[in-house]
N, CA and C atoms as a LAMMPS dump frame, in Angstrom:
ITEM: TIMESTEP
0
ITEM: NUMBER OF ATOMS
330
ITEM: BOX BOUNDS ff ff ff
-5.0000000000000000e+02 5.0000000000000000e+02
-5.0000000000000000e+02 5.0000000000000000e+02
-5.0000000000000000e+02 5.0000000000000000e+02
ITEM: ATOMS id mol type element x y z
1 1 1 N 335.296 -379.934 -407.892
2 1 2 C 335.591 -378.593 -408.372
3 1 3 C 336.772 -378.042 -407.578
4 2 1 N 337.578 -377.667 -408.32
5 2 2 C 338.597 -376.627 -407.644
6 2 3 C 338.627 -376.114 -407.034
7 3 1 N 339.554 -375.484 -405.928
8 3 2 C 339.338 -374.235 -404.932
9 3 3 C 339.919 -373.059 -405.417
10 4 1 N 339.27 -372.369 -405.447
11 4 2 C 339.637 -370.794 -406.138
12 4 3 C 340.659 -370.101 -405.037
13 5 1 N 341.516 -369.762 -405.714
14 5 2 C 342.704 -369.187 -405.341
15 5 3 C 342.424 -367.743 -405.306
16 6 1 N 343.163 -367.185 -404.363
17 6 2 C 343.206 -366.051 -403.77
18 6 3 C 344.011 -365.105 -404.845
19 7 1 N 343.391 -363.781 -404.954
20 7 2 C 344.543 -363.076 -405.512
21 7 3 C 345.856 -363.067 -405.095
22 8 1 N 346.119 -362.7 -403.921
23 8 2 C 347.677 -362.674 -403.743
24 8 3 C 348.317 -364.185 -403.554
25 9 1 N 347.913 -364.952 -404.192
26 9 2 C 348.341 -366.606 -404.635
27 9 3 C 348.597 -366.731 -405.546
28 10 1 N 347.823 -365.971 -406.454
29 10 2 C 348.266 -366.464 -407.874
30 10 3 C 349.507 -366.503 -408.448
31 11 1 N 350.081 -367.573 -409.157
32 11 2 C 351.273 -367.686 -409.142
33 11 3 C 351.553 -366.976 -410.785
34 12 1 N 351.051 -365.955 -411.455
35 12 2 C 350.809 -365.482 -412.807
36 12 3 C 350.522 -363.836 -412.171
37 13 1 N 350.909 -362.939 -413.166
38 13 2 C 350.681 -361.594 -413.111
39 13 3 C 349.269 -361.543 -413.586
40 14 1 N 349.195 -360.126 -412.791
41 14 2 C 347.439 -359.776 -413.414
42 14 3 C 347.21 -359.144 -414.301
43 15 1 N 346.753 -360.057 -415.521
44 15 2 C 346.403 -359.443 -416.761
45 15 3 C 344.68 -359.803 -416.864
46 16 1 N 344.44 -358.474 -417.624
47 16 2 C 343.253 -358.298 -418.147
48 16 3 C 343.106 -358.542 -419.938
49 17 1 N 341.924 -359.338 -419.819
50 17 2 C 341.486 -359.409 -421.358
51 17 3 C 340.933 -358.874 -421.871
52 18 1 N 340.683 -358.217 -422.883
53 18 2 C 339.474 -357.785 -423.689
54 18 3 C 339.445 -358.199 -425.144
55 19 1 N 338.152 -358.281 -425.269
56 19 2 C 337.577 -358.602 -426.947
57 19 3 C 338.003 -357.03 -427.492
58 20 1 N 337.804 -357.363 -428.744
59 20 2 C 337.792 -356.423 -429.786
60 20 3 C 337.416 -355.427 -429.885
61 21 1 N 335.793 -355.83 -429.383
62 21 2 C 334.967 -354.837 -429.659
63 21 3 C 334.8 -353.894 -428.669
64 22 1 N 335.249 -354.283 -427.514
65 22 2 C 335.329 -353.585 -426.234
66 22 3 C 336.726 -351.799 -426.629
67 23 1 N 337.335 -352.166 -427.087
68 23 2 C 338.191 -351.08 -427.963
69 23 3 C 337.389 -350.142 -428.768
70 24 1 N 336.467 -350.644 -428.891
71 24 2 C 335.956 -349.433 -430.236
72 24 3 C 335.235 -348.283 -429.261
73 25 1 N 334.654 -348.115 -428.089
74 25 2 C 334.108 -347.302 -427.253
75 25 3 C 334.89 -346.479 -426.872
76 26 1 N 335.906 -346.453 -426.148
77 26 2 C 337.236 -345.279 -426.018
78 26 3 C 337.89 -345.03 -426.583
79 27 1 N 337.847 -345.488 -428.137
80 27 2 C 338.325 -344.757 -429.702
81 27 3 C 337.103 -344.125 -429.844
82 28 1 N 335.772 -343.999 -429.471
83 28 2 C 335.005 -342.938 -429.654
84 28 3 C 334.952 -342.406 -428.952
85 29 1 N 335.021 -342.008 -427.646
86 29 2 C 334.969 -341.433 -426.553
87 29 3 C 336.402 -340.094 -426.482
88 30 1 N 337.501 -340.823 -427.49
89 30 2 C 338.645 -339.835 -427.457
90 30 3 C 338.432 -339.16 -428.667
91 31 1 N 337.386 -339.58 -429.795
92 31 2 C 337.467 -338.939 -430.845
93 31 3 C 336.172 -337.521 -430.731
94 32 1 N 335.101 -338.317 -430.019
95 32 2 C 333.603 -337.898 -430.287
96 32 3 C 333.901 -336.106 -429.153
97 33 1 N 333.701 -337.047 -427.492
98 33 2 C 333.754 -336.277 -426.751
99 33 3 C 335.337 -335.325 -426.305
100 34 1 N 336.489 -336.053 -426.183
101 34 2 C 337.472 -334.972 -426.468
102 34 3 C 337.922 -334.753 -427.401
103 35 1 N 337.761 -334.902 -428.408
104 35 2 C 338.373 -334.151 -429.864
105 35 3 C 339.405 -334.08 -430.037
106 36 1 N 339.983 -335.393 -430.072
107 36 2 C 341.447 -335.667 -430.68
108 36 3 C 341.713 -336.12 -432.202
109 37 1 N 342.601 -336.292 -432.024
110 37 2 C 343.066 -335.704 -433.72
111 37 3 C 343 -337.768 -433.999
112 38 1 N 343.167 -338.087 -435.276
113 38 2 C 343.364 -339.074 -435.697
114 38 3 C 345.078 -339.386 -435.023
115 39 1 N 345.397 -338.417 -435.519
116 39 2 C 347.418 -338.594 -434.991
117 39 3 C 347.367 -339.064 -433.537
118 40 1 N 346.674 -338.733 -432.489
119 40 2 C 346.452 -338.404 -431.282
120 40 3 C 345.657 -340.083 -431.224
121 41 1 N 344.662 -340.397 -431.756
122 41 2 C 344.001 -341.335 -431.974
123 41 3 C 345.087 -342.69 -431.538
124 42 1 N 346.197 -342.538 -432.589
125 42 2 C 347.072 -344.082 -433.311
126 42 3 C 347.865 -344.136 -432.4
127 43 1 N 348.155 -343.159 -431.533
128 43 2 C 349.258 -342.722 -430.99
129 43 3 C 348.558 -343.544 -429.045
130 44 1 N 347.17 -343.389 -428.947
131 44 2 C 346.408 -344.03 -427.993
132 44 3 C 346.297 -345.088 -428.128
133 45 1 N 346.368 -345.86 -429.39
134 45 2 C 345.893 -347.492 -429.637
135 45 3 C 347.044 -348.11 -429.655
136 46 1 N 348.122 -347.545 -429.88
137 46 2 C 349.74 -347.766 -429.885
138 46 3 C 349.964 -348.843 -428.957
139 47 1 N 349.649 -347.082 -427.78
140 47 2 C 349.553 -347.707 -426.159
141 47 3 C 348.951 -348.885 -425.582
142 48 1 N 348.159 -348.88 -425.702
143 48 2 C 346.917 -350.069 -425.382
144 48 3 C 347.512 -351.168 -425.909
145 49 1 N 347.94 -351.491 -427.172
146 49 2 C 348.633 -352.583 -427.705
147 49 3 C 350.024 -352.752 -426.906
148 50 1 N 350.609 -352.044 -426.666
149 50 2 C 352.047 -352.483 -426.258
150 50 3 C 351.398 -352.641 -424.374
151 51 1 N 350.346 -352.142 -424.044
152 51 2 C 350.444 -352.403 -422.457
153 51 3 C 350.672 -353.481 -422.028
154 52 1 N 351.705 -353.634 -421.005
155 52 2 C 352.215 -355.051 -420.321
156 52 3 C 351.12 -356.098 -419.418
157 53 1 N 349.988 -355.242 -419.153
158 53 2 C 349.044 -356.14 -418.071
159 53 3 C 347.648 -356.032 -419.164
160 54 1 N 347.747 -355.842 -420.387
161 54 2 C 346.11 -356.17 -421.118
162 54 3 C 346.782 -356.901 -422.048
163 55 1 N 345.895 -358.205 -422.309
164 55 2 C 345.648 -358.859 -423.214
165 55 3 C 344.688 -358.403 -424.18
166 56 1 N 344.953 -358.581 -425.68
167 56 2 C 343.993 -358.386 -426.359
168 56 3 C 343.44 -359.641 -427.13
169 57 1 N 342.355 -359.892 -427.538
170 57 2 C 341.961 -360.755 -428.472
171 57 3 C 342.507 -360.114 -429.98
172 58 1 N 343.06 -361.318 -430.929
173 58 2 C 343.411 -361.136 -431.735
174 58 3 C 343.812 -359.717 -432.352
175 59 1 N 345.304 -359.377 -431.466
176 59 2 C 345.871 -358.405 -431.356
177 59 3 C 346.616 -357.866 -433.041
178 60 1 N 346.363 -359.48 -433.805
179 60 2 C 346.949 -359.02 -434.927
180 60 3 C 346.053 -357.964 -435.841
181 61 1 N 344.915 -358.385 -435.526
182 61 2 C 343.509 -357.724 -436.214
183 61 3 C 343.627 -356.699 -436.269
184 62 1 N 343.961 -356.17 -434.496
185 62 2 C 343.726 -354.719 -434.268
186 62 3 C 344.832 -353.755 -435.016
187 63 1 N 346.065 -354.221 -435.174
188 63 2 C 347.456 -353.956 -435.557
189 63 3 C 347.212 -353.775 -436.876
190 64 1 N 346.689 -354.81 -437.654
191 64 2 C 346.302 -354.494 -438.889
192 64 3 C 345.317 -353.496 -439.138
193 65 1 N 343.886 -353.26 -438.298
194 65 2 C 343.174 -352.029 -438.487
195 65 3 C 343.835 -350.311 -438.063
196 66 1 N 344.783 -350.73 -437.68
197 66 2 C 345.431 -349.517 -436.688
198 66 3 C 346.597 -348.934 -438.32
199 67 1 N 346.973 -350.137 -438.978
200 67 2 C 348.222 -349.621 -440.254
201 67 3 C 346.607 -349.021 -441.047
202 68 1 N 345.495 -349.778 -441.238
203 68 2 C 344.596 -349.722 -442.146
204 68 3 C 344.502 -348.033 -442.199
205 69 1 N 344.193 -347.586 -440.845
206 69 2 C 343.962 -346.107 -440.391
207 69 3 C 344.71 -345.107 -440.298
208 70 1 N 346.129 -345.827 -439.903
209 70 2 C 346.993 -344.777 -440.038
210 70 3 C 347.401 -344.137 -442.052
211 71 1 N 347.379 -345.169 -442.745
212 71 2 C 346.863 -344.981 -444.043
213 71 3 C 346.287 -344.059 -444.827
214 72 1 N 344.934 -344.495 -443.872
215 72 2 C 343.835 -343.438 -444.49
216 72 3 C 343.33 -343.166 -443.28
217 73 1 N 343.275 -341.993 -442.576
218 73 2 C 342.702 -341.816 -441.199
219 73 3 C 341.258 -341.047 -441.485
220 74 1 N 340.512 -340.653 -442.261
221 74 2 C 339.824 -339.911 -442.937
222 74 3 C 338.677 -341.583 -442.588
223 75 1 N 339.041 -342.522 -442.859
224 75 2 C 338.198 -343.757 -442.589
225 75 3 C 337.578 -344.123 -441.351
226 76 1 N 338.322 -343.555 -440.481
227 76 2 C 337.873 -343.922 -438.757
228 76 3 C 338.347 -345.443 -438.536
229 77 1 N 338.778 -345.356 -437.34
230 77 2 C 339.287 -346.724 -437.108
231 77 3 C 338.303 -347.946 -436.679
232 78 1 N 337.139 -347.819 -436.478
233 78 2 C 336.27 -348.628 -436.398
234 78 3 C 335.656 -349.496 -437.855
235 79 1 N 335.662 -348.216 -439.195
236 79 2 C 335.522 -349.273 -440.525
237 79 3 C 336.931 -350.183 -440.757
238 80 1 N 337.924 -349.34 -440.19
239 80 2 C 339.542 -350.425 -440.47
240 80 3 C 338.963 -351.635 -439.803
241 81 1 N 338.391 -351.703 -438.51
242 81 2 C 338.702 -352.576 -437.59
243 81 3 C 338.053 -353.779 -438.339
244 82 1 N 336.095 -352.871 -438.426
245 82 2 C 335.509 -354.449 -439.099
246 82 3 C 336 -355.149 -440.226
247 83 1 N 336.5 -353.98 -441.254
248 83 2 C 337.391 -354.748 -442.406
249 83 3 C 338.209 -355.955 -442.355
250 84 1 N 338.905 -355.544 -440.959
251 84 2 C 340.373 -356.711 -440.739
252 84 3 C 339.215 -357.631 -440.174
253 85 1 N 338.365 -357.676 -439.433
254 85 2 C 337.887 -358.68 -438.688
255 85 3 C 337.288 -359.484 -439.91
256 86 1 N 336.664 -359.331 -440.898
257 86 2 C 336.074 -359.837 -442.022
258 86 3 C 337.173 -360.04 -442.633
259 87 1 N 337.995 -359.611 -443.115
260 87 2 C 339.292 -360.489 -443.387
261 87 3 C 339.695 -361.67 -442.92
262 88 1 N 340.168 -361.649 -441.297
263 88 2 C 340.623 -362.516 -440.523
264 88 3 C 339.335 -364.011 -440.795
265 89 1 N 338.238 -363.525 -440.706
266 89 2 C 336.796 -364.507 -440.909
267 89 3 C 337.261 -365.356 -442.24
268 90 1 N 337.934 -364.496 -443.006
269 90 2 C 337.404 -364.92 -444.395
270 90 3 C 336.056 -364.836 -445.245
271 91 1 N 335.514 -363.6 -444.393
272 91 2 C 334.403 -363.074 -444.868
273 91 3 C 334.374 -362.053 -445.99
274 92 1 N 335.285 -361.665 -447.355
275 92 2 C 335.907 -361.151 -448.084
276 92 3 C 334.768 -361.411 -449.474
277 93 1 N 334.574 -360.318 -450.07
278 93 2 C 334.385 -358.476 -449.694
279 93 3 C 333.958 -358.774 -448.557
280 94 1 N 334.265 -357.59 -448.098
281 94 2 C 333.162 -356.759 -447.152
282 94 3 C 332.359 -355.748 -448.056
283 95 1 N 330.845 -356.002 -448.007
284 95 2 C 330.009 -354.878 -448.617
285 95 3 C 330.094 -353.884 -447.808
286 96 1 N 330.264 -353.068 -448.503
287 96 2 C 329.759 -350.894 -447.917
288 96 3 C 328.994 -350.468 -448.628
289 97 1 N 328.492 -349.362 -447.957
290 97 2 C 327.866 -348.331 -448.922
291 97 3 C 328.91 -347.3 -448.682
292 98 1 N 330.194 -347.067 -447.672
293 98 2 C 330.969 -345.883 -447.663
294 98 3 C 331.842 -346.128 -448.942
295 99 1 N 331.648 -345.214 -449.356
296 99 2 C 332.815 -344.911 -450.752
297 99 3 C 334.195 -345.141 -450.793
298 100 1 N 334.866 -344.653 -449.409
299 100 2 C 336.011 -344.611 -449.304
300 100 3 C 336.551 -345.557 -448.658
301 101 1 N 335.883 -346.343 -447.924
302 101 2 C 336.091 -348.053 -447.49
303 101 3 C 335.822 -348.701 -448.477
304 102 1 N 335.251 -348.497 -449.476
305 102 2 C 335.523 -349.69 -451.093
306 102 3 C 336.558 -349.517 -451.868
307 103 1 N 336.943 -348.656 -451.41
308 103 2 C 338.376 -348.165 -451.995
309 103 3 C 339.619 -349.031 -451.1
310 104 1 N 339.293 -349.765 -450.092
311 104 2 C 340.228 -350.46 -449.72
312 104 3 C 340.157 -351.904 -449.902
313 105 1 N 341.402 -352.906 -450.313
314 105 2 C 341.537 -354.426 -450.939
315 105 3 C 340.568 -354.911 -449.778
316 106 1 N 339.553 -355.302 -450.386
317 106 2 C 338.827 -356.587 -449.38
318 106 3 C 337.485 -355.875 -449.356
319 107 1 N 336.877 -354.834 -449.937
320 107 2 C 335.884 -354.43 -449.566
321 107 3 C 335.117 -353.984 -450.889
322 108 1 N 334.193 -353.862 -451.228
323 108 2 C 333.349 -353.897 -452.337
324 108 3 C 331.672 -353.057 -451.568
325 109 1 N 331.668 -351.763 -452.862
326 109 2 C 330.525 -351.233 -452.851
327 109 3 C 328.963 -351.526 -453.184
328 110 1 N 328.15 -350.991 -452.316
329 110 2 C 326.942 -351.773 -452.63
330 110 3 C 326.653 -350.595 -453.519
């Protein structure tokens, strides 16, 4: 087994990863508890996407749920998100019972 290297060794900058789903908690946290606007919203996930030290998992997903929302922001960016992720799956429809998420290509009402 390897010897684990020291932080100030590493010969790579320090980036952090996150999954997907780890994003959807401080898109509620800016929507729920401080009461920001959707505009205010896209304008936070922007950020997060362009940051130089986070990696995201399948950053295209999120990019695509982020146009999904800016779109229709009335949707919340968490139905954009699972949409694209069931997209990306090839899990297509996505069933809803929300009205206004069957109204978007890829998704079908129950």
């Amino acid at each position: 087994m390897p010897a684990k290297r020291s932080r100030q060794t590493r010969p790579w900058p320090r980036v952090r990863g996150y999954r997907i789903w780890c994003w959807l908690k401080p898109v509620w946290i800016l929507d729920a508890v401080y009461a920001r606007t959707p505009k205010q919203l896209i304008a936070a996930l922007d950020l997060l996407l362009i940051h130089e030290s986070l990696v995201l998992q399948d950053a295209d997903v999120v990019s695509a749920a982020l146009a999904q929302f800016r779109a229709k922001p009335a949707l919340g960016f968490s139905d954009c998100l699972v949409l694209e992720i069931a997209r990306k799956a090839g899990h297509l429809p996505l069933a809803t019972f929300d009205k206004a998420l069957a109204k978007l290509e890829g998704a079908r009402r129950l």
